[in-house]
GUMI-780180 format. One record per residue: x, y, z of N, C-alpha, C in turn; residue in one letter. Coordinates in steps of 0.001 Angstrom, whole numbers, padded with zeros to 6 digits, always signed. Atoms other than C-alpha are relative to their C-alpha. Example, Ala and Ser with C-alpha at 12.3 -4.5 7.8 and 13.67 -1.06 7.14 Angstrom:
REM GUMI-780180
+000890-001190+000000+012300-004500+007800+000900+001200+000000A
-000820-001190-000060+013670-001060+007140-000770+001090+000730S
//
This chain:
REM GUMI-780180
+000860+001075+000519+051624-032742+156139+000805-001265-000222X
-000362+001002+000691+054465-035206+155046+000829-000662+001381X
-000551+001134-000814+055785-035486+158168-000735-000217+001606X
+001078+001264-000793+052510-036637+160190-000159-000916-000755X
-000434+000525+000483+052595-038612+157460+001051-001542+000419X
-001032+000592-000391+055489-039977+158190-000291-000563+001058X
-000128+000286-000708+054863-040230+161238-001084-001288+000500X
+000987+001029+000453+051624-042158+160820-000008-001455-000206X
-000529+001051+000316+053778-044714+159082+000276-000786+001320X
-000828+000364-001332+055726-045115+162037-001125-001090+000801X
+000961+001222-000794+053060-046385+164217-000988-000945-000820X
+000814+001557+000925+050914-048761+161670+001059-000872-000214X
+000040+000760+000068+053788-050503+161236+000374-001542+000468X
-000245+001492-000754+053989-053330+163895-001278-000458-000135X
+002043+000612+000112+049990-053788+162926+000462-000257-001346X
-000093+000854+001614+051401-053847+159103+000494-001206-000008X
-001157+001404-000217+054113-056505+159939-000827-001075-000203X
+001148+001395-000319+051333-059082+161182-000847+000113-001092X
+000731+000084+000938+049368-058779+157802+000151-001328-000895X
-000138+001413+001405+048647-062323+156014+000273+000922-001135X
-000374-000313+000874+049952-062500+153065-001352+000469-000899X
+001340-000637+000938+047750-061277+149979-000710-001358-000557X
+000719+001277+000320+045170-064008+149037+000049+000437-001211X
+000125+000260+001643+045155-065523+145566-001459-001521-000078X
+001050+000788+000383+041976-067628+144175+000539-001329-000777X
-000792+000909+000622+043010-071103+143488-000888+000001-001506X
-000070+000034+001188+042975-071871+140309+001330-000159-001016X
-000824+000542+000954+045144-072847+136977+001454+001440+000385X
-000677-000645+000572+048445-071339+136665+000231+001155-000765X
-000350-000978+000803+049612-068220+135285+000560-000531-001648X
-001143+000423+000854+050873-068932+131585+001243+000943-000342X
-001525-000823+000153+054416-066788+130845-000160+000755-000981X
+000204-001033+001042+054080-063964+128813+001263+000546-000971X
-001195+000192+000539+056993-064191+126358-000060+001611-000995X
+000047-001596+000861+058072-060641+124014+000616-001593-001259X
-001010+000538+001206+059199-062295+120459-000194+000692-001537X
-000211-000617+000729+060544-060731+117885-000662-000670-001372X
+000625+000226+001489+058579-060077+114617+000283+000936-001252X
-000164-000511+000835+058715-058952+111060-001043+000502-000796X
+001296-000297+000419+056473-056683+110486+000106+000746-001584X
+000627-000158+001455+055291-056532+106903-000288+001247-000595X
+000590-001062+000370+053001-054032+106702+000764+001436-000036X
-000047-000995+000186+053570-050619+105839+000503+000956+001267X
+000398-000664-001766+054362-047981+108881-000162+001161-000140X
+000615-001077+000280+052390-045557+107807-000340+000378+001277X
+000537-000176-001532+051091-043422+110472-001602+001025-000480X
+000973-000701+000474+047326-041702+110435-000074+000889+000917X
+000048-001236-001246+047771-038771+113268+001042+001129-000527X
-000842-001026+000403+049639-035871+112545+001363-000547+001235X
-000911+000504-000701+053340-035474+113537+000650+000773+001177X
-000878-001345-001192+053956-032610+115975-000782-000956+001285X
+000597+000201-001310+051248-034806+118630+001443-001132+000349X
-000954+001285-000591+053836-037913+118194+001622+000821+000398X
-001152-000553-000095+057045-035496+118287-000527+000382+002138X
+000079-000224-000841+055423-034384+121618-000281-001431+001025X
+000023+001328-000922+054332-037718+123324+001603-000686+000034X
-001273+000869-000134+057766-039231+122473+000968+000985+001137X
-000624-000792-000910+059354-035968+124257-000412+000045+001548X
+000534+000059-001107+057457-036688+127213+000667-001859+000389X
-000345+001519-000331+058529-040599+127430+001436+000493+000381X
-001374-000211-000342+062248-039073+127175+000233+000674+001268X
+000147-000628-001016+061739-036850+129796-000352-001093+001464X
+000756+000941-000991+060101-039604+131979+001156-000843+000296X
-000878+001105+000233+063259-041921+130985+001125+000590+000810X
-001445-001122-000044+065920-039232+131432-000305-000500+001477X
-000063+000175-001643+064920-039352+135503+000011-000866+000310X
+000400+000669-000302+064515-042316+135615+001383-000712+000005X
-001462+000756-000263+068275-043166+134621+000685+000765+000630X
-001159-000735-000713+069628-040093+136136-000467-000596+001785X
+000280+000394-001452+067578-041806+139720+001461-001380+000108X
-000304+001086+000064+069956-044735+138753-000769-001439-000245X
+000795+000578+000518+067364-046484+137623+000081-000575-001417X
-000474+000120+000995+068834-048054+134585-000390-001519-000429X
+000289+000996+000065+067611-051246+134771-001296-000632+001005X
+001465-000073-000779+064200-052828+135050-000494-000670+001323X
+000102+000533-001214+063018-053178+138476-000723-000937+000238X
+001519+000618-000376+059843-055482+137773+000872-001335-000814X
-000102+001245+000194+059717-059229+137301-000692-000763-001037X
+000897+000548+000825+058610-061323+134506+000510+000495-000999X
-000006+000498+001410+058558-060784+130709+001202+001281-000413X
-001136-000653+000211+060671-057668+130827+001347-000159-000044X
-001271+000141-000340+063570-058679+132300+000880+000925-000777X
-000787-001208+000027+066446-056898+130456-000201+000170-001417X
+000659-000191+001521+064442-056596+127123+000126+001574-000288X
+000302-001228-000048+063396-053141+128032-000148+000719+001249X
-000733-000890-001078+065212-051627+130556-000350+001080-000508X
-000222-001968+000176+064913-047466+130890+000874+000426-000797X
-001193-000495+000544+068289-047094+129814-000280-000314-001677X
-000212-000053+001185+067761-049027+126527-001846+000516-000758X
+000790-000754+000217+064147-047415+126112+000150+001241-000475X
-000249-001444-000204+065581-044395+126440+001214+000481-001199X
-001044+000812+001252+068386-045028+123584-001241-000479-001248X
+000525+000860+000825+065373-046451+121493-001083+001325-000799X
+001060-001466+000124+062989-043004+121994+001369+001173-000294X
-000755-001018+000425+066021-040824+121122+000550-000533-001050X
+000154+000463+001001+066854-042865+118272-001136+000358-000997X
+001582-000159+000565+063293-042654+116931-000480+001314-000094X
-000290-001401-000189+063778-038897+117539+000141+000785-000929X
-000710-000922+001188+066091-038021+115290-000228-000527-001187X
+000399+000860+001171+064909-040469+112685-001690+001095-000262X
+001738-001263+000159+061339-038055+112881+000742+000849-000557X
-000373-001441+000056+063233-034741+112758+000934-000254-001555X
-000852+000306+001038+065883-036317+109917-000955-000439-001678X
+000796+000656+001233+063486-037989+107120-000024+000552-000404X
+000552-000777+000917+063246-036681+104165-001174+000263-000681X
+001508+000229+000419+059856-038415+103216-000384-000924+000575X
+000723+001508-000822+057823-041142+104347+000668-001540-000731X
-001060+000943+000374+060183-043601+102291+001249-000073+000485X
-001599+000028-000562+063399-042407+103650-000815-000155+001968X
+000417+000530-001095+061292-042649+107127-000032-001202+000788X
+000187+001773-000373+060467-046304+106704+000991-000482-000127X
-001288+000803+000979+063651-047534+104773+000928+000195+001791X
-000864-000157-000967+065638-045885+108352-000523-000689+000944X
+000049+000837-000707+063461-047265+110450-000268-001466+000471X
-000812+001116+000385+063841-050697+109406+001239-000424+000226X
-001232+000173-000317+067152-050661+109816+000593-000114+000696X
-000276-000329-001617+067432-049414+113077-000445-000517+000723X
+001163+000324-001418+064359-050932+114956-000271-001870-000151X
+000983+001387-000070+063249-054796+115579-001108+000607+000784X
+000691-000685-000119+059904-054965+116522-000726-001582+000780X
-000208+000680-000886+058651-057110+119654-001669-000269-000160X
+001875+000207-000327+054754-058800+120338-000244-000857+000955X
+000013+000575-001663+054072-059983+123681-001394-000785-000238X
+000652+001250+000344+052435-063642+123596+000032-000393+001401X
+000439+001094-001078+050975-066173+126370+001088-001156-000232X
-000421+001212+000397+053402-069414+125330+000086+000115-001381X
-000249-000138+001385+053941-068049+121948-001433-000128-000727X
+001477-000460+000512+050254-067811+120951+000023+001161+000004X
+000316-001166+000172+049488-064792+119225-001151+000353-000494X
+000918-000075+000228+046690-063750+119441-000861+002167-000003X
+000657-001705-000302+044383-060051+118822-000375+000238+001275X
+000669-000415-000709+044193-057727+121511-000890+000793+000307X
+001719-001004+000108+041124-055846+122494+000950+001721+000178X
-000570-001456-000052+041799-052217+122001-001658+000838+000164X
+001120-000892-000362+039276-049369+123768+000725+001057+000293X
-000577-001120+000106+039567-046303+124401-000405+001163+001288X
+000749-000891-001415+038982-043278+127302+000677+000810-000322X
-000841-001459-000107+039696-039665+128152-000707+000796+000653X
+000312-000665-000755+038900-036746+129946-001124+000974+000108X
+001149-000830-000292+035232-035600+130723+000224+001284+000668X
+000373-001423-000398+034366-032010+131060-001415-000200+000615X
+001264-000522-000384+031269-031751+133688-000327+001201+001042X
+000545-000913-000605+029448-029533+135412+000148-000359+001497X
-000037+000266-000943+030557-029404+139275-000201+001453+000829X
-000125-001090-000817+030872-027261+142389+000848-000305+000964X
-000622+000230-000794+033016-027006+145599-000583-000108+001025X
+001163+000173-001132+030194-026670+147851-001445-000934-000195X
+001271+000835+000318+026918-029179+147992-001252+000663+000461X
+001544-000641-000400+023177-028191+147640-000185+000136-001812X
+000831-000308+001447+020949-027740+144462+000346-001069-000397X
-000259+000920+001130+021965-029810+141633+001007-000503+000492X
-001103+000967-000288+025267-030870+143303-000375-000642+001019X
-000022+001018-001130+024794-033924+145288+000767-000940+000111X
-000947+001024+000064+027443-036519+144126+000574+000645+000251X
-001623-000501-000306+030833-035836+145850+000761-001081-000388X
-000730+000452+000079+033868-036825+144731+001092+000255+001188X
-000710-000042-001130+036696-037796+147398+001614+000484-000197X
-001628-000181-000092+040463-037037+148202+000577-001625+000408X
-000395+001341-000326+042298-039937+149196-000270+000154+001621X
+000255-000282-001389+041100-040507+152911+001144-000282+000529X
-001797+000181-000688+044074-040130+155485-000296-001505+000603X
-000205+001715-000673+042927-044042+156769+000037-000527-000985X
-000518+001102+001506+043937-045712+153368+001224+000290+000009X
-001523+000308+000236+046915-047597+153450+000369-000990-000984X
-000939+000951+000990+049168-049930+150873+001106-000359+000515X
-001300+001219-000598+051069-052479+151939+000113-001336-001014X
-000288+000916+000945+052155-055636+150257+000218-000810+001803X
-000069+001110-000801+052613-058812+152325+001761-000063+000685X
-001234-000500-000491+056439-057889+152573+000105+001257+000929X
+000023-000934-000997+055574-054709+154517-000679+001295-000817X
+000705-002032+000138+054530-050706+154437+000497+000787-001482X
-000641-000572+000790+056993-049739+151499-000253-000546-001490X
+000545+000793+001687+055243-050695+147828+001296+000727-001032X
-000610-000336+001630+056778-050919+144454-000922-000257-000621X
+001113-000233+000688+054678-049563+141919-000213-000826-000627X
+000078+001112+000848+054833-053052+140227-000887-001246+000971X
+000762+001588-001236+053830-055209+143421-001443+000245+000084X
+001129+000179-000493+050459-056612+144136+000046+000338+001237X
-000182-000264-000846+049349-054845+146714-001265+000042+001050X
+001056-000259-000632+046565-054304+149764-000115+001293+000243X
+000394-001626-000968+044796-051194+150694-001298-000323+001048X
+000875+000283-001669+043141-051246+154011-000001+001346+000446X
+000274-000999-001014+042100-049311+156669+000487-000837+001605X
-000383+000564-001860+043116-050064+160520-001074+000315+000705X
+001373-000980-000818+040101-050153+162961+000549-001446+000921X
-000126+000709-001428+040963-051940+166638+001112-000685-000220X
-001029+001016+000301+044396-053410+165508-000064-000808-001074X
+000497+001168+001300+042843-055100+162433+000413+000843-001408X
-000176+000034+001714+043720-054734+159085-001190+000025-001183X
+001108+000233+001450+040370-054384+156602+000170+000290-001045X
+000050-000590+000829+039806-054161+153548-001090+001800-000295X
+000374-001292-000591+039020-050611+152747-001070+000243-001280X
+001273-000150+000355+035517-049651+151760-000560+000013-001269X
+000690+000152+001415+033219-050382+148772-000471+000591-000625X
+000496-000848+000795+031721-048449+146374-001360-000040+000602X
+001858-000007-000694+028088-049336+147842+000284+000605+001573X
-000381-001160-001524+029472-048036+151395+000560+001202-000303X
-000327-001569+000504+030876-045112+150200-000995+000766-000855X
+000708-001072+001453+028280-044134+147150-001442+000238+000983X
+001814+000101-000625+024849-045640+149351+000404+000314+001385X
-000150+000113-001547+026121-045743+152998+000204+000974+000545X
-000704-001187-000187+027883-042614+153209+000923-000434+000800X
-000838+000198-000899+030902-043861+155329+000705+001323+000202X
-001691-001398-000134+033400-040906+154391-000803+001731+000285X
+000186-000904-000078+030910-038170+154523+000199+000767+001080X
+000099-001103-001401+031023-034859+157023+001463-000522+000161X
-001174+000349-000693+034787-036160+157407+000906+000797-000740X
-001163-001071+000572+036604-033600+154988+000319-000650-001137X
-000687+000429+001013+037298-035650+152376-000442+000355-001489X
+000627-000555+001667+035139-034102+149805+000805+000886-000840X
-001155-000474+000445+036957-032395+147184-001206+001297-001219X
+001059-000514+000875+033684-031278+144581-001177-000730+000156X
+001335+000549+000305+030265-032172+143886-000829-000200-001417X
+000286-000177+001262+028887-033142+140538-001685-000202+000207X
+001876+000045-000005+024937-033269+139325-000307-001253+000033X
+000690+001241+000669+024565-037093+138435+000801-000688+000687X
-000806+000764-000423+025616-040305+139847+001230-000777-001367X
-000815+000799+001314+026589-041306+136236+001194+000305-000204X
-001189-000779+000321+028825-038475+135875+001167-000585+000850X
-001118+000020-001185+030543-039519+139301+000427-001555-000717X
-000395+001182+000607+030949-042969+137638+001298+000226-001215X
-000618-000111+001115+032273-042225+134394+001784+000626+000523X
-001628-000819-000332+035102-039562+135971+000686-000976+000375X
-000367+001513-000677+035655-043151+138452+000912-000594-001003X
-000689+000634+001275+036462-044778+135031+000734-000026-000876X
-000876-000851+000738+038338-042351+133120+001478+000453+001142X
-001392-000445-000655+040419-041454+136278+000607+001615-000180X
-000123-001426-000320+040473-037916+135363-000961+000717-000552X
+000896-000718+000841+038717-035045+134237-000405+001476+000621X
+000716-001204+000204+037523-031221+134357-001226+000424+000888X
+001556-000405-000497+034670-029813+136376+000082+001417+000164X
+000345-001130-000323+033445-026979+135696-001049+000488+000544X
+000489-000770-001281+032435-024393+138267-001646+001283-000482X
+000680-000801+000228+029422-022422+138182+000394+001320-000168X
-000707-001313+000443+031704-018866+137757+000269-000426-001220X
-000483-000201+000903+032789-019877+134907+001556-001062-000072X
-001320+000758-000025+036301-021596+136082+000238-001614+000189X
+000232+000837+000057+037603-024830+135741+001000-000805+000766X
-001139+000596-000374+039565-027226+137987+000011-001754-000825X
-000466+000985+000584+041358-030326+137017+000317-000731+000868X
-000182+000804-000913+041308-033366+139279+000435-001287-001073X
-000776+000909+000581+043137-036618+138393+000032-000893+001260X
-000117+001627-000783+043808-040366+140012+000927+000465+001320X
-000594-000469-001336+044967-039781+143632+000307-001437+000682X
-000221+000879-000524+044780-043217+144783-001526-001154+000116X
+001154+001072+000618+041857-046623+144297-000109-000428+001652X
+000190+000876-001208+040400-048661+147373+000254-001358+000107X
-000710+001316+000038+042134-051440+145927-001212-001398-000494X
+000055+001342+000371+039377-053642+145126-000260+000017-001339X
-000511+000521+001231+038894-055336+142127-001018+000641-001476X
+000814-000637+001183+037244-053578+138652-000813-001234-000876X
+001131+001180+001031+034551-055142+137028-001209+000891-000946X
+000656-001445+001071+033157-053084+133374-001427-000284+000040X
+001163+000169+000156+029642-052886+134014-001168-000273-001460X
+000867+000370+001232+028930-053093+130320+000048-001584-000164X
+000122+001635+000423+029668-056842+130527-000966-000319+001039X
+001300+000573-000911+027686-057172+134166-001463+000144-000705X
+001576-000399-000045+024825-055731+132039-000022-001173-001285X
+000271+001084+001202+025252-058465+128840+000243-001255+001107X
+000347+001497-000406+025928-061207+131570-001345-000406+000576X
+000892-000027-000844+022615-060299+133098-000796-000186-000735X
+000681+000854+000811+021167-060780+129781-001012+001636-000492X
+001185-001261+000203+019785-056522+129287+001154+000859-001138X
-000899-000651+000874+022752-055674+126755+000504-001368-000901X
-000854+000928+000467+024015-057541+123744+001594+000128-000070X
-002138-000022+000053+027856-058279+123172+000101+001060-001059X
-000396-000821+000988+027710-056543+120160-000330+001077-000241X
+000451-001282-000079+025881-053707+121120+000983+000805+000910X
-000409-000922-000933+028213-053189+123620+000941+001475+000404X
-001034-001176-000005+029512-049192+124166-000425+000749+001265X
+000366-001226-000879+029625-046296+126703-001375+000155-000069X
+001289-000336+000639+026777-045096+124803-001815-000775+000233X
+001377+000641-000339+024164-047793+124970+000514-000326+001519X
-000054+000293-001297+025205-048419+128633-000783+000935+000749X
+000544-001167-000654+024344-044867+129585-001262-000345-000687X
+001335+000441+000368+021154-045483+127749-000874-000998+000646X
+000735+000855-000833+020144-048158+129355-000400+000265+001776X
+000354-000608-001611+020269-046556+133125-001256+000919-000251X
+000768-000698+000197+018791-043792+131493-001824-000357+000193X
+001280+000375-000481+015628-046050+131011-000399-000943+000932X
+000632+001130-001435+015895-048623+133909+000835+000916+001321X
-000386-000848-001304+016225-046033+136773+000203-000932+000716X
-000305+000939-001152+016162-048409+139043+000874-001208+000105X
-001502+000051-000272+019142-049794+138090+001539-000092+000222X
-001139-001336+000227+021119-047492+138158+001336-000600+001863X
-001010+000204-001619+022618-048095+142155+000085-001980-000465X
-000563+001772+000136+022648-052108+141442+001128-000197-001092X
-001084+000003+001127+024842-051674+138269+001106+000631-000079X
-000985-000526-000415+027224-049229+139260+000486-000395+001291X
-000635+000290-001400+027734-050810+142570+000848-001730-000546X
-000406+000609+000567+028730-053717+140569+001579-000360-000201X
-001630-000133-000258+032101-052525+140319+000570+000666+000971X
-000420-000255-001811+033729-052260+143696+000876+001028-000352X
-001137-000732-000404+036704-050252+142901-000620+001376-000017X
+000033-001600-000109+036725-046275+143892+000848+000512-000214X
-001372-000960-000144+039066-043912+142876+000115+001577+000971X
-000531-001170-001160+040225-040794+145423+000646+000406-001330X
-000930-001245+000778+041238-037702+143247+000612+001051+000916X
-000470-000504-001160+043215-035006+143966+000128+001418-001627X
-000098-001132+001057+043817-031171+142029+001387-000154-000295X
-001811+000169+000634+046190-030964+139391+000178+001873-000555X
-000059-001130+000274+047156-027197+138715+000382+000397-001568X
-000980-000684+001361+048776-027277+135313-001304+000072-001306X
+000791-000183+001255+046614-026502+132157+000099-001205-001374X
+000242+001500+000669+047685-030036+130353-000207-000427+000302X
+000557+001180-001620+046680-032766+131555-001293-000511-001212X
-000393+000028-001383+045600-035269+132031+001427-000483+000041X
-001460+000437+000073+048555-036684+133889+000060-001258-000132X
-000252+001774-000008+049420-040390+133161+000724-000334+001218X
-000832+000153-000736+051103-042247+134941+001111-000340+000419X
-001247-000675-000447+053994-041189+134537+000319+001105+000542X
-000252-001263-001065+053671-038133+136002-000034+000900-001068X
-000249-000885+001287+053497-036104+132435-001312-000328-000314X
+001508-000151+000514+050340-034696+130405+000353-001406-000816X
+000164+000849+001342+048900-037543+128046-000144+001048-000958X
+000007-000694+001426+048880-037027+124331-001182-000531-000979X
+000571+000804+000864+045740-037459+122396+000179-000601-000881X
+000032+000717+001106+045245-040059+120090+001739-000764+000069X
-001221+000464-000151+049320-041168+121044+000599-000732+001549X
+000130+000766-001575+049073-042107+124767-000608-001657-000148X
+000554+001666-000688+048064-046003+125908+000440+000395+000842X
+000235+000389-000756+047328-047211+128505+000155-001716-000250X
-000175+001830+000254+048767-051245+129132+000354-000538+001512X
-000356+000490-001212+049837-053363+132184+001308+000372-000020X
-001612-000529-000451+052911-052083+133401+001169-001493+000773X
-000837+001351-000080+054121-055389+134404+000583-000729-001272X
-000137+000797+001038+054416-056447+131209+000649+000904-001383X
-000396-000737+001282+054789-053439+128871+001224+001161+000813X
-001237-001193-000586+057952-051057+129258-000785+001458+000196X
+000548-001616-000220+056835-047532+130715+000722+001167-001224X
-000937-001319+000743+057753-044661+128355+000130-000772-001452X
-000351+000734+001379+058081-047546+125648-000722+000925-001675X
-000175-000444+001093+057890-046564+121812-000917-001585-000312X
+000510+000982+000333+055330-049010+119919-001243+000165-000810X
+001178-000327+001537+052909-049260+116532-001041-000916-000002X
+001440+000843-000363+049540-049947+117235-001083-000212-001819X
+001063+000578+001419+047226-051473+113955-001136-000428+000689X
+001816+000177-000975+043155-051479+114786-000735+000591-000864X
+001391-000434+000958+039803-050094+113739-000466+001304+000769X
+000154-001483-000895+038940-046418+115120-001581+000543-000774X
+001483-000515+000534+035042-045097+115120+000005+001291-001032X
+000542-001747+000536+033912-042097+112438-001172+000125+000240X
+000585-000608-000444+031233-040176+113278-000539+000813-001719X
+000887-001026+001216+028552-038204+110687-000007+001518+001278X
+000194-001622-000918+027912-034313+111624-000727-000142+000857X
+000494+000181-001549+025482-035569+113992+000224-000487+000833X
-000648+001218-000660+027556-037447+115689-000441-001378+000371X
+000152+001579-000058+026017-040706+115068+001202-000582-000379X
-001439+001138+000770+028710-043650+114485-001026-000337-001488X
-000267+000230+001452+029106-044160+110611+000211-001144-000703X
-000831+000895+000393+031228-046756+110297+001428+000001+000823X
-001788+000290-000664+035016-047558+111123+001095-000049-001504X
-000900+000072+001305+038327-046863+109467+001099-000496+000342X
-001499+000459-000437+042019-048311+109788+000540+000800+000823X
-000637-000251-000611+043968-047063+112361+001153-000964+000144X
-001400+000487-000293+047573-047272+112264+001132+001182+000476X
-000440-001105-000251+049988-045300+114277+001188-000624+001244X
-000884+000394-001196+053180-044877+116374-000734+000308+001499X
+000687-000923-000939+052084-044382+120227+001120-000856+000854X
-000673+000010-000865+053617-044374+123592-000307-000260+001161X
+000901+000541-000933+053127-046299+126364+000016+000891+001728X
-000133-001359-000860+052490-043662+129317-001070+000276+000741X
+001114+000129-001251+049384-044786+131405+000089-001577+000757X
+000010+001506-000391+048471-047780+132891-001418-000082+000425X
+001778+000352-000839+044331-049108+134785-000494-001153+000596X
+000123+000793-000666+042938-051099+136736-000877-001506-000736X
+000721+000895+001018+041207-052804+133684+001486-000301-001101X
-000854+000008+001005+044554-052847+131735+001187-001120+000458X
-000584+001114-000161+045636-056250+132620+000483-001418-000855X
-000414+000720+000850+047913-058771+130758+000111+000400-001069X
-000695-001066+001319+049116-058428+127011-001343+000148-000734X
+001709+000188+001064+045369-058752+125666-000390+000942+000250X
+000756-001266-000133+044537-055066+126465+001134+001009-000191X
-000360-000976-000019+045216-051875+125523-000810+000919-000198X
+000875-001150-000030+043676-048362+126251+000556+001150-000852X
-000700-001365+000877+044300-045132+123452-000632+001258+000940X
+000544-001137-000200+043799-042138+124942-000726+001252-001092X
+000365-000121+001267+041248-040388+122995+000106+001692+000082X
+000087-002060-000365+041417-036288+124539-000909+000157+000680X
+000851-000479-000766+039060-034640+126162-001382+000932-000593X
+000935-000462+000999+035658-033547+125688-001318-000535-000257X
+001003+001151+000688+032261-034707+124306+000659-001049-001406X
+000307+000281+001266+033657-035447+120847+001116-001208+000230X
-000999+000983-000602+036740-037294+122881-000474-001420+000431X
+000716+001389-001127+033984-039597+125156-000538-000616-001379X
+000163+000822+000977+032509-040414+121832+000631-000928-000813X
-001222+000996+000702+035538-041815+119982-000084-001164+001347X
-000502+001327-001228+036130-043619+123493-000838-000741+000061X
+000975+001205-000400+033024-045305+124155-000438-000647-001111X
+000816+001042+000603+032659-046781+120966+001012-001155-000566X
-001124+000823+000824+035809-048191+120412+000362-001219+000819X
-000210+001149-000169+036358-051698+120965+000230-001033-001010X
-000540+000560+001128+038206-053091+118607+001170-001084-000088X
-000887+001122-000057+040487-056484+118031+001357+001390-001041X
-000911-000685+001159+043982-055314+116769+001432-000341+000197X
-001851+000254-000958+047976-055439+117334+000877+000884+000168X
-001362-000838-000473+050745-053947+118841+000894-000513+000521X
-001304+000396-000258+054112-054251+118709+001191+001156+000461X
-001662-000970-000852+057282-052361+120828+001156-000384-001224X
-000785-000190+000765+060069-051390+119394+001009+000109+000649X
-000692-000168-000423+063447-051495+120314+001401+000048-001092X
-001316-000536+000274+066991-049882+118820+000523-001046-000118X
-001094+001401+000032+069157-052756+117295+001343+000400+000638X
-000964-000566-000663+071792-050607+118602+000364-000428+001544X
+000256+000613-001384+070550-051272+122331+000201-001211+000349X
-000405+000905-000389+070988-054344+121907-001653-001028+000064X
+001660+000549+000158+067076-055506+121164+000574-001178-001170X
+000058+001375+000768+068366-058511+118577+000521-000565+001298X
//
């Protein structure tokens, strides 16, 4: 498989070579996304228990560790990182922060050490600081099959073998570069297919690429959005599919297409009343989900955690984000302050309570662009999609880095 593959490469690329560059929409300037060091005040209490954060941080180290034993010791991406938060001193910052967990004697000798040890970083436009939106996602459990008929009629895909990624420099991406995904048809270069050709058109069907079948188009949406999730099998068993690869174009959250359209307010806006609203305007249902072009291609993940971020390691409820990876250090260490939904026994929303907590940065999305966003991973589950879809909340977060490393 890896080396037709390979070989594959081989011939696309004197057709990649000739690829214009990647178009950009004129318009204003980028402004510079500066890190600057702050003094944070408040308290650093944490509201999650501590064996989930002992485990998410062991997973960042793990992620780090390969990452300096690849020689990878320094950061490969451009812009606000530069040598702020390199691997190496990440990795120095999460084993620090380690033994400062395992060492404390109380939540005073906790704080008092890590004070001492840590500055504490907040990533600004031109030094404007401003709240970022904090939401939330995680991993649906639905009802699928491997074969289609009855109730299964949505399929979900594999990554099709004619989707390629290239960058305007050539065939070989870095997971940081803007990039194209196409398809090749007569020597040409396209962009590669839409969610309305793929969901309404059927382009990919009868071609092998199916992977499962779920009951609802909603469901096939939501998994789309979450990027991973569970389907269980009519026996009884359950597989685990996860992000395999996107069609590259561009994400757009249908809960805002439905308040710009004037059938959702801003402040109503959640998961919850979204699905509600298809629920009663059947018709539409295909105009609003086609809305957002991008597709994701899954693929089976065998292990019993999960899901996997992307780093290649299970997330950790309630301790995982999700941020732009251009901007935020992978594996990074960093204390998020916000507002998190409660729930009554019937699971109506209640109200909202403080959320404050260490977490670890260890996903990334196609909605998780610039320093004004961040995604919590909330678990998996109904009681998981509920926390997620209602949370949208202004809040802050700040990285952390080892004065040791060399972070003053």
């Amino acid at each position: 498989m890896r080396l037709r593959a390979f070989f594959a490469a081989i011939v696309l690329l004197p057709l990649l070579a000739c690829l214009p560059p990647i178009s950009r929409e004129a318009g204003p300037p980028e402004k510079p996304v500066l890190f600057q060091e702050i003094e944070l005040i408040s308290p650093l209490t944490d509201d999650a228990d501590r064996s989930s954060l002992r485990a998410a941080v062991e997973r960042s180290l793990a992620y780090l560790a390969l990452k300096n034993s690849a020689g990878d010791s320094r950061s490969t991406q451009p812009g606000p990182l530069g040598d702020l938060f390199t691997p190496e001193k990440t990795h120095r910052s999460l084993t620090l922060f380690h033994e400062i967990l395992l060492s404390a004697s109380d939540e005073d000798d906790f704080e008092k050490k890590m004070r001492e040890n840590f500055t504490f970083w907040e990533a600004t436009k031109e030094g404007q600081k401003k709240p970022f939106l904090l939401t939330g996602y995680y991993e649906p459990i639905m009802e699928g099959n491997t074969e289609p008929g009855g109730e299964y009629l949505y399929p979900i895909y594999r990554r099709p073998d004619d989707l390629v990624e290239v960058t305007s420099r050539g065939l070989f991406v870095q997971e940081w570069e803007k990039k194209q995904i196409v398809r090749i048809e007569n020597g040409q270069a396209i962009p590669y297919y839409s969610r309305r050709e793929i969901d309404c058109q059927g382009v990919l069907q009868g071609r092998g690429y199916e992977l499962a079948w779920l009951k609802s188009a909603w469901e096939r949406f939501v998994l789309h959005v979450q990027g991973s999730g569970q389907i269980r099998l009519p026996d009884g068993k359950t597989l685990r599919v996860g992000f395999a690869a996107s069609n590259g174009r561009p994400y757009r959250g249908i809960g805002r297409v439905l308040v710009e359209r004037g059938f959702l307010d801003e402040n109503e806006l959640s998961l919850r009343r979204v699905k509600e609203f298809l629920q009663q305007n059947s018709e539409r249902v295909e105009e609003t989900l086609n809305a957002n072009e991008r597709y994701i291609f899954f693929r089976f993940f065998s292990g019993k955690e999960g899901p996997i971020g992307a780093l290649g390691f299970p997330l950790t409820p309630g301790r995982s984000v999700a941020t732009d990876r251009a901007i935020f250090p992978p594996g990074g260490l960093a204390y998020l302050i916000a507002q998190r939904p409660v729930f009554d026994e019937a699971g109506r929303l209640k109200g909202k309570m403080t959320l404050r907590r260490f977490v670890l940065n260890q996903d990334t999305g196609a909605a998780m662009k610039g320093p004004g966003r961040v995604d919590l991973f909330c678990g998996s589950g109904e009681e998981a999609g509920m926390a997620a879809g209602e949370m949208r909340e202004a809040g802050k977060i700040y990285f952390l880095q080892a004065k040791s490393s060399g972070g003053k």
